[in-house]
N, C-alpha and C positions, 0 to 999 in steps of 0.2 A: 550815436544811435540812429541821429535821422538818417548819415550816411549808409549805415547796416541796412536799412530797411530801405533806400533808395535800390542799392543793389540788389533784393531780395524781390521787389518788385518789377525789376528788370526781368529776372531769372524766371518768376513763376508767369509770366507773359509768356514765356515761350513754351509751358509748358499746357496740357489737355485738363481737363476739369478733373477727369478724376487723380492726375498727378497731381495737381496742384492741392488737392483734398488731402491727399496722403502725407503729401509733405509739410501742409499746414499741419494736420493733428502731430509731426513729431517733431515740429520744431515748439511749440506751448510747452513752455515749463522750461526751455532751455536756457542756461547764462549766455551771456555776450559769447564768451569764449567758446563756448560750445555749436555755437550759431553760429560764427564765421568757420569753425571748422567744417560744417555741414553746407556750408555757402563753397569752400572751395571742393568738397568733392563734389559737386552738385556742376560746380563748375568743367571739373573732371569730366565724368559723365558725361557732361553735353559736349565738349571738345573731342571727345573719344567718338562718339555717336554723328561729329560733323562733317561732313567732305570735305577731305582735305587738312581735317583741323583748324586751330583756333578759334574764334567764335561763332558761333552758329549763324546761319541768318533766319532772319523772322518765319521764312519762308517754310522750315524744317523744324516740327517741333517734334522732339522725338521721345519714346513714349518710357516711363524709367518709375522706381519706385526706391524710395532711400528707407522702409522701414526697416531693414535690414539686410544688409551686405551679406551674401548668398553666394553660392559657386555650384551651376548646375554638374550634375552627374551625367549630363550627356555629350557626346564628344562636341566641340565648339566647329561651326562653321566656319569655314574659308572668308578671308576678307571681300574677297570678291560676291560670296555670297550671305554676308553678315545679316541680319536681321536684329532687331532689338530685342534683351530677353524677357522675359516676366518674368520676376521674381516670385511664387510662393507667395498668396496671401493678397496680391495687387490684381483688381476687375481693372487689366488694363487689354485686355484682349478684345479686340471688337468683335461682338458678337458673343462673346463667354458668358456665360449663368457664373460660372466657378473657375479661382486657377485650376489649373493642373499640377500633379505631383511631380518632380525634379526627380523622385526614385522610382521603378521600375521594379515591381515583386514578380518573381516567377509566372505564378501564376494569374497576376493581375487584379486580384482581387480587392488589394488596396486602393489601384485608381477607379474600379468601376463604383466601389463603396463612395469612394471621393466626388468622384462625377453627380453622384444622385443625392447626394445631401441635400438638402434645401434652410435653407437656415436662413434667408431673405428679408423674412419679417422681426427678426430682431433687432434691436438698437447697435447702430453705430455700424451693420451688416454695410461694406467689407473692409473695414479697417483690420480686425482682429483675425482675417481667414488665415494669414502668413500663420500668426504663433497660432491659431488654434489644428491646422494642419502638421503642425512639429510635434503636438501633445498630443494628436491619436495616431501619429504614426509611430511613433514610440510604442506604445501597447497595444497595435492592433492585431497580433496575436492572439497576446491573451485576449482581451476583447473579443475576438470571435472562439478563443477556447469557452468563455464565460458564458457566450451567447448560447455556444450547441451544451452545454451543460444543462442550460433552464430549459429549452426546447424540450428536454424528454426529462424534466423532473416533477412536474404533475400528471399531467393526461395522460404521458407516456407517448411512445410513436411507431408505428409498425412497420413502418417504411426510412428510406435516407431521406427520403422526401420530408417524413414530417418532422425531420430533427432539422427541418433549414426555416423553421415556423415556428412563433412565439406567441400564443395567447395571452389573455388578460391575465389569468390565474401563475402562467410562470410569471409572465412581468411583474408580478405583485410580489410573488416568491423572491425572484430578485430584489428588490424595493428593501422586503423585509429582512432579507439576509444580508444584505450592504449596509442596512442600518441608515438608508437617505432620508426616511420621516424626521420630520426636526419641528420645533415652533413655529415657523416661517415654510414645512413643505409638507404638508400630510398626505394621507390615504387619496384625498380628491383631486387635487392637482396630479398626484402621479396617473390617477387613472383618465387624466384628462389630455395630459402628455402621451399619453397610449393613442385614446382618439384621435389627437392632431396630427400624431405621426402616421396613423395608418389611413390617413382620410386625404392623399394628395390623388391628383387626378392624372390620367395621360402620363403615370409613372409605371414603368414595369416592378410586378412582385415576382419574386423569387418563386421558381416554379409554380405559377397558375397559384397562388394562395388566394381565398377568400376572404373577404372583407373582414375588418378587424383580427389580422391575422397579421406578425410582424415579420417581416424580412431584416436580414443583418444591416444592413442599411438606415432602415426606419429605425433601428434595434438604437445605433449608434447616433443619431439624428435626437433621436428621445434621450439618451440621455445628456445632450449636450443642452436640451430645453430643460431638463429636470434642472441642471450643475445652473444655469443661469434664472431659473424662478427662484429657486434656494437659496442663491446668495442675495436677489434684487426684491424679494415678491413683498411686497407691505414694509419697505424699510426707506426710511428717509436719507440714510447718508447716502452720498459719493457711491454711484451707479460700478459694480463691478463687470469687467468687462467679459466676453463668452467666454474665451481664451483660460482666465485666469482662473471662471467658476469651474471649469472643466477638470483643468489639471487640478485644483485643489480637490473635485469630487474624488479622482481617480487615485489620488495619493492618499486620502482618511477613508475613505468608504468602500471604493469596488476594488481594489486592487487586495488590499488588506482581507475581505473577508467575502468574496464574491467566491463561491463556487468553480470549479474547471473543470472541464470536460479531456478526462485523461485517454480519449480510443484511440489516439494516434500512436500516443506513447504505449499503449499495452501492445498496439499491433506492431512497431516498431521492436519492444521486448518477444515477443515471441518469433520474429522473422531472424533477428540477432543470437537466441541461446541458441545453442546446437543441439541441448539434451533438450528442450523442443521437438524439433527437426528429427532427431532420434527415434524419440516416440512416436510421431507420423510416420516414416519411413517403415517401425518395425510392425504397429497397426493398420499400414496402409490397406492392405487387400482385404481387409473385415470392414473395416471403415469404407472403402467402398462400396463394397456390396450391401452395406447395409445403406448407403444414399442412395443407390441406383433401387434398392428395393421399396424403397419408399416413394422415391421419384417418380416410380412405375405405377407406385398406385394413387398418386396426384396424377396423374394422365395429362401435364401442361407443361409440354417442351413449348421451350420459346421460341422467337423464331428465329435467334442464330442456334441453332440445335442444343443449348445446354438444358439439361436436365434439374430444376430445382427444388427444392422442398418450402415449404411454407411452415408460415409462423405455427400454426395449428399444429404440424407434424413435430416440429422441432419441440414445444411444447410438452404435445403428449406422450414422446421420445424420454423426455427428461422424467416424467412425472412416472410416466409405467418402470422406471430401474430406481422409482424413491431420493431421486436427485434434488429434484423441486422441495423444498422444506427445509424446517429447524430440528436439529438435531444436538443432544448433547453426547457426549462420550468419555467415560471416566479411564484415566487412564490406569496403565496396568504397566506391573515391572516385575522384571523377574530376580531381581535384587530385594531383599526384604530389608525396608523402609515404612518409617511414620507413615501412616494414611493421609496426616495432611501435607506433605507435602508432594502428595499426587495430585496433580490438576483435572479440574472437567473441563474438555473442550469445547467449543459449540461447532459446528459447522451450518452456514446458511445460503441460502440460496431460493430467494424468493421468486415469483413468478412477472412480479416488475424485472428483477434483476435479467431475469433470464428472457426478456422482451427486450430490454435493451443490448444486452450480448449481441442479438440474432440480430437488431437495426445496426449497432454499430459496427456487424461483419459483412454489409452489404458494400461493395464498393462502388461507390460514385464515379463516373468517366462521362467528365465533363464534354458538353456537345461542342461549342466552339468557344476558343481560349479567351479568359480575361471579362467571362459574363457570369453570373448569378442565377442569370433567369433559365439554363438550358443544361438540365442535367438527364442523359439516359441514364435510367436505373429498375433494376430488378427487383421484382415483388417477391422474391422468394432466394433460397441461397443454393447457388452451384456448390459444386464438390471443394473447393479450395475455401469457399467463403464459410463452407460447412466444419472444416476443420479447423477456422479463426474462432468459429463460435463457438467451439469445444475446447478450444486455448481459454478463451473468452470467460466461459464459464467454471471450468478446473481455476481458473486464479480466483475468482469470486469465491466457487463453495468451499475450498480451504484458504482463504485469505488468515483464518486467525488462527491455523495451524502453525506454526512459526517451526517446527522442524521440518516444515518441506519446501524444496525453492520450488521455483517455478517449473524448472520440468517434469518433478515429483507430482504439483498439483495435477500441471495438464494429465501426464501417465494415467493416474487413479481416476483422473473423471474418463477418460480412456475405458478404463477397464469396467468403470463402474454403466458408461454406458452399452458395453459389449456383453453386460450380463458376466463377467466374470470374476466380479469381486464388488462387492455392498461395501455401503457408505462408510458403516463401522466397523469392518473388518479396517479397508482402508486407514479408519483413524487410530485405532487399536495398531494396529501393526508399526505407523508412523511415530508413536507416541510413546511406545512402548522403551521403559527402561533396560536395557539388556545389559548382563551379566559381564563386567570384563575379564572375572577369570575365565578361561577352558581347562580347568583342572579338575581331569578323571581318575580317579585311587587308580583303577586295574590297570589303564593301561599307564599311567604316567608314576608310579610307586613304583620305587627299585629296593631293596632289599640295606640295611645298613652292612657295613664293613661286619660287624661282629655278630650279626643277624641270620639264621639260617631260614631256608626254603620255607622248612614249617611253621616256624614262627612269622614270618613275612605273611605267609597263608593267612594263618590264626588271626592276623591284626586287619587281615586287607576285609575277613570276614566281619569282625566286631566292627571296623568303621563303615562299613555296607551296614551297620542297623542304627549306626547315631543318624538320631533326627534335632536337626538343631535349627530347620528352617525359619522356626518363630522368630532367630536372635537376629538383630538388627545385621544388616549386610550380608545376612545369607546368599549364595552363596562364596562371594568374593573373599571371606577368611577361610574356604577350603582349606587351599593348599598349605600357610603359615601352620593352620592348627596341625592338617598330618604331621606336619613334622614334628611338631611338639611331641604331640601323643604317641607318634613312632619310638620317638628316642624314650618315653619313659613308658611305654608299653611293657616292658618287665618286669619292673619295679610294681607297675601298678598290681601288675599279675601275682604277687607275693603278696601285695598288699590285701585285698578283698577278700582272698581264703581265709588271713588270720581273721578278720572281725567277722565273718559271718560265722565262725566258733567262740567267739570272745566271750558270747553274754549268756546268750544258751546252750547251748553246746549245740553238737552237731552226732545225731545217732548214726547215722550212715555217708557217704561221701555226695548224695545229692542232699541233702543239707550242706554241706562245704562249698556251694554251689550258690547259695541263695541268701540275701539279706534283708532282714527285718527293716522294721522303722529304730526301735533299740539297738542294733548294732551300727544301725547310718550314725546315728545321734553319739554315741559313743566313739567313733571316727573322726567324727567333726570335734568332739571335746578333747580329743586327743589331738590332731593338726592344729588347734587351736585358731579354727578360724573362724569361729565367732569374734564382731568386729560392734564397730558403732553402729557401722553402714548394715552390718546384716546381722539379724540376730537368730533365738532355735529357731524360732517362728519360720521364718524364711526355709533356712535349713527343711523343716517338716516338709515347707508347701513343695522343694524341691523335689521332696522324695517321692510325692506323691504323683507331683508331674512326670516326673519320671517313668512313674511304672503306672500309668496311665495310659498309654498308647495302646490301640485299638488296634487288631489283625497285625502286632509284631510279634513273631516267636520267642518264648519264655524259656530259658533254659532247663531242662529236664522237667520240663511241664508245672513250672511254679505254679503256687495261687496270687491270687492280686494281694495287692500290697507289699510283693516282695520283689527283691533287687537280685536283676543277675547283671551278671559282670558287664554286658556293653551296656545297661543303664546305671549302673554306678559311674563307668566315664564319665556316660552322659550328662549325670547329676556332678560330677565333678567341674562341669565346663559351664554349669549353667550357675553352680556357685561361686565359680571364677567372675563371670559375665554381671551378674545382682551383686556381689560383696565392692567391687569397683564402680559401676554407674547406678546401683539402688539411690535416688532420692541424691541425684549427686547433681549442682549445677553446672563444676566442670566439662573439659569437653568431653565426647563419650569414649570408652576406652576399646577398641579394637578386641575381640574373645579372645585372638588369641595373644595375645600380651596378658588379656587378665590370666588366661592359663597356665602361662609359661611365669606368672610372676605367683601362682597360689603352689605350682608344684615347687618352684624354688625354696619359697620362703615357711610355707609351712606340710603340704604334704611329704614327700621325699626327707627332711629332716625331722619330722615328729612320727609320722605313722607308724 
């Protein structure tokens, strides 16, 4: 051991204060073993970094950091022009506040966030910058999707400008929906981490913000002081280090249940579908004229000549076509089905909602690359940002439409804002159940093989007066039933004459024409279809529904309560329909199967 530590003190001799800092805190806690392997890449290191090789002289101490073995992403200089690296996480730069990032984002947003941290007055500040630089570069997406989320989820924001700012009241919002209050971090200290971060001096805020006002930076800043009060604040064990409080915040608390700011992605979805794009294209020339008509009467061209509309206009745009609001709508089918299971829709679209559309369709163009602080932007939306905010809003006001996709949505706020079709038309039309037979008697009825002209007539007439819409699936057994009742349209025709002379007679041949309630009853006793399921009772109330209809013509001008021949079908089909699903839990049976199975089994062979 004393040899170990002889040569270990050879080595940190040649090393600068703050290397030799660094590499003391990661050799404690190490085995022997683990110490000489660190000794010889240390050794490495400085031979690699020596002129010439082998070992160094006193003379050249060069400047290196062993907390972790690292490979920059940028291309390596020429040996001629070699310089030493810094690794991520090492204040080995003379003159550095902060390392710098080894990756490179498009738009740079990540090293200018990194540049402005300040995190100096914490404990053991800069051992843990390497790993606590690894754990926000991992989610600093979402992290800044999370950030413009809470930006505009209290006060709201009427500009881009004010979604890049965060007051007390979102911060708190965040706090509370991350779930960070704990026994050890409450209400005070968060809002004291608010103060500390927004209180630094001689630091640039994001566009011109005013005091206690957060920039993404400070955003990110505060919560790595939150992740390290929470784990350290009033607790006696073994100090947890920034790094560790961090990533542990972001894995149980904001990642899980933090809010996200989805405008990227909607504006992405609407540039991507084509039936979008569709609907702009076939709208275009109203939709302009109605921006420019508006535009005209804000009177504030800017001064690259685009013509825009303001929050006010867009507004009261939405509110004068009944856009802006809660709305419910019952739906409707033209299929006859249970009432419940018709759904009410809602549709909404509130006047926050529709404040945040109009900021989220403003676009931002950044004044020079890779800053925070320098965005031109527009107070009001040109023609293109005007047509985002109308994608924008069509996805919100039917979001819980679920039969319309997204270019359905946009279409209908479309129309609805062109004054050519209301909100509930739109939902009514969308929602509605439509019929999948197309099956019309006259034109689609053809005549049977053994069937002539006038009889085809005679039957195409009688089924032009059944009304059977009541009966569940109306009209989708149309066409099954024609054929039934076609093929035994004959039969039946024989049959009706006899019993409407059965019981009372008949003095002239418009009596032969018309049936009582005693002659239905006596039909039915004779078909024997009184059942469990249906009994006379039934039988009665059928007869009565039957010849019950209002403004249908009566054969040879009956009086009420008597049956002419297309309401005796009728009443045939409705006893088929009640003798098979009356009071039945099975599934329900189709009309026409009940009909095709009451003429088998008991009319046709008893009547």
């Amino acid at each position: 051991m004393e040899e170990l530590a002889t040569r270990w003190n050879d080595v940190l001799d040649l090393l600068d204060a703050d290397d030799r800092k660094v590499v003391l805190f990661e050799i404690e806690g190490k085995t022997r073993a683990q110490q000489e392997a660190m000794l010889r890449e240390v050794y490495a290191h400085i031979s690699d970094d020596s002129p010439g090789g082998g070992k160094p002289s006193s003379a050249r101490k060069p400047q290196m950091s062993f907390a972790r073995k690292a490979t920059p992403r940028s291309a390596p200089a020429s040996p001629a022009q070699h310089a030493p690296w810094y690794p991520p996480g090492s204040r080995l730069a003379a003159g550095s506040s902060l390392p710098f990032s080894p990756t490179r984002f498009k738009d740079n947003k990540w090293e200018e966030t990194w540049r402005l941290l300040d995190l100096s007055d914490v404990r053991d500040h800069p051992l843990w910058l390497m790993d606590l630089h690894d754990v926000l570069f991992g989610c600093f997406h979402e992290l800044h999707n999370i950030f413009t989320h809470y930006c505009k989820s209290i006060s709201g924001a009427e500009t881009a400008r004010d979604a890049e700012l965060m007051d007390m009241q979102e911060w708190l919002a965040f706090i509370r929906d991350c779930k960070i209050v704990s026994k050890s971090f409450n209400r005070g200290l968060a809002e004291n981490v608010f103060v500390t971060s927004t209180s630094h001096v001689n630091r640039p805020k994001a566009l011109g913000d005013v005091d206690r006002q957060m920039a993404f930076y400070e955003f990110v800043e505060a919560i790595c002081r939150c992740a390290y009060l929470r784990e350290n604040y009033s607790v006696l064990r073994k100090l947890v280090s920034v790094d560790v409080s961090v990533e542990y915040l972001l894995d149980e608390c904001i990642l899980p249940y933090a809010q996200r700011d989805m405008s990227f992605e909607v504006r992405v979805t609407l540039e991507a579908d084509a039936g979008v794009r569709k609907a702009f294209e076939v709208y275009g020339e109203p939709l302009w004229a109605l921006h420019s008509q508006l535009a005209r009467q804000r009177r504030t061209d800017e001064a690259n000549g685009r013509e825009t509309l303001s929050m006010e206009q867009v507004l009261e745009l939405l509110q004068s076509q009944g856009i802006v609001g809660d709305l419910s709508v019952r739906q409707l089918s033209e299929v006859r089905v249970p009432k419940h299971t018709l759904k009410t829709y809602r549709s909404v679209l509130t006047v926050a909602k529709a404040k945040r559309a109009f900021v989220e369709s403003q676009r931002a163009e950044e004044a020079s690359m890779g800053t925070i602080t320098g965005f031109e932007l527009s107070m009001g939306l040109d023609y293109e940002e005007f047509l985002e905010c109308l994608g924008r809003c069509g996805l919100l006001k039917y979001d819980q439409i679920e039969q319309m996709r997204p270019a359905d949505r946009v279409t209908a706020l479309i129309l609805n804002v062109l004054g050519r079709m209301d909100v509930p038309s739109v939902i009514t039309a969308a929602t509605l159940v439509r019929a999948l037979s197309t099956f019309v008697a006259n034109r689609d009825s053809q005549p049977l093989p053994d069937e002539s002209e006038e009889d085809h007539a005679k039957f195409l007439e009688m089924w032009s007066l059944l009304d059977l819409s009541d009966i569940r699936d109306h009209p989708e057994f149309n066409h099954d039933l024609h054929d039934f009742l076609q093929q035994a349209f004959a039969q039946l025709r024989l049959i009706f004459p006899f019993y409407c002379k059965s019981i009372s007679g008949a003095e002239n041949a418009r009596d032969a024409e018309l049936m009582d309630m005693q002659e239905w009853l006596a039909f039915i006793r004779d078909c024997k279809i009184v059942s469990k399921s249906f009994n006379r009772g039934l039988a009665e109330n059928v007869f009565v529904t039957s010849t019950s209809h209002v403004n249908r013509p009566k054969a040879l001008g009956d009086v009420d309560r008597q049956m002419a021949f297309y309401e005796f079908v009728e009443a045939i089909c409705r006893c088929a329909y009640l003798r098979e699903n009356y009071s039945s839990q099975k599934r329900q049976v189709p009309l026409p199967e009940c009909v095709a199975h009451m003429l088998d089994e008991c009319i046709l062979p008893y009547a």
